[in-house]
N, C-alpha and C positions, 0 to 999 in steps of 0.2 A: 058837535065833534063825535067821533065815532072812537070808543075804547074798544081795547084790546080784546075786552069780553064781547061786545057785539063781533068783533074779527072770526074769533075763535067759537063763537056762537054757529055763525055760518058754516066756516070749516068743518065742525061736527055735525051739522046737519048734513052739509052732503056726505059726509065720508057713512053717517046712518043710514041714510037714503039710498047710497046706492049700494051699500049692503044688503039692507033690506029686499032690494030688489034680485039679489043674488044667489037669498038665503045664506050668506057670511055671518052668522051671528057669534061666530067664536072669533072673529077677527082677522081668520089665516088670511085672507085674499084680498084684504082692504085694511090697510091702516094709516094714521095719518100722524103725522110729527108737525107740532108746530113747539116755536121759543118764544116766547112773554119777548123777550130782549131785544129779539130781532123782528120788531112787527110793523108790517104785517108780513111779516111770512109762515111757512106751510109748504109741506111735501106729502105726496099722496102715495105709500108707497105701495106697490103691484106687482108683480109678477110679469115682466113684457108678454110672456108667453101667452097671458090670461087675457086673451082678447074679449071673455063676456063682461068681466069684472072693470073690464078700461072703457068699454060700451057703455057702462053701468057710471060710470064716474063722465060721463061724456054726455050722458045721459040727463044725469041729475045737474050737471053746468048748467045744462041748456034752458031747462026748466026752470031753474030758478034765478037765472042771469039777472032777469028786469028786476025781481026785487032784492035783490043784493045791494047793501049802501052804495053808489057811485065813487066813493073815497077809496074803495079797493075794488073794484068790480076787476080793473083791469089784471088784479094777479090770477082771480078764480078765471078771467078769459085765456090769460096765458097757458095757464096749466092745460084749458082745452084745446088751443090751439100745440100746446108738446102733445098730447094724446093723440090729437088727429093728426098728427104729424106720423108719428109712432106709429099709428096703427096704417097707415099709407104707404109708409116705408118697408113696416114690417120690421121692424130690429127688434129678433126674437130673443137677445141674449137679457140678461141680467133683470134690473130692475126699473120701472116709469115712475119720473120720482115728479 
């Protein structure tokens, strides 16, 4: 069975990963929310505008897709598939959550 901590394990590794990648180490341009309550869920939040930092979270999905537990692979796939949606479309306003 896959806890909330293994969830939330993954979550923060990509959300460090693809900061790291960005050099975001104060947080401004990557952050992540997730709720214990409501699991597994997770929001990635971004800047629409910020097309290296949504590259950068599209980026690190990718990578690490296969080893991600199967019991939630498919919400980290969904989030990349709103990204690549996002960034296709281009909807430059608000936020990519």
């Amino acid at each position: 069975m896959i806890t909330p901590e293994v969830f939330q394990y993954w979550a923060n590794k990509i959300k460090t990963r693809s900061q790291e990648r960005i050099n975001d180490s104060d947080e401004n341009r990557i952050r992540l929310t997730t709720n214990p309550r409501i699991y597994p869920w997770f929001e990635f939040i971004v800047d629409s505008r910020d097309t290296e930092a949504i590259d950068s979270i599209i980026y690190m999905i990718k990578e690490n897709l296969n080893s991600i537990p199967e019991e939630f692979r498919s919400e980290f796939q969904q989030v990349l598939l709103d990204a690549l949606d996002r960034m296709k479309n281009r909807k430059n306003t608000g936020y990519f959550y």
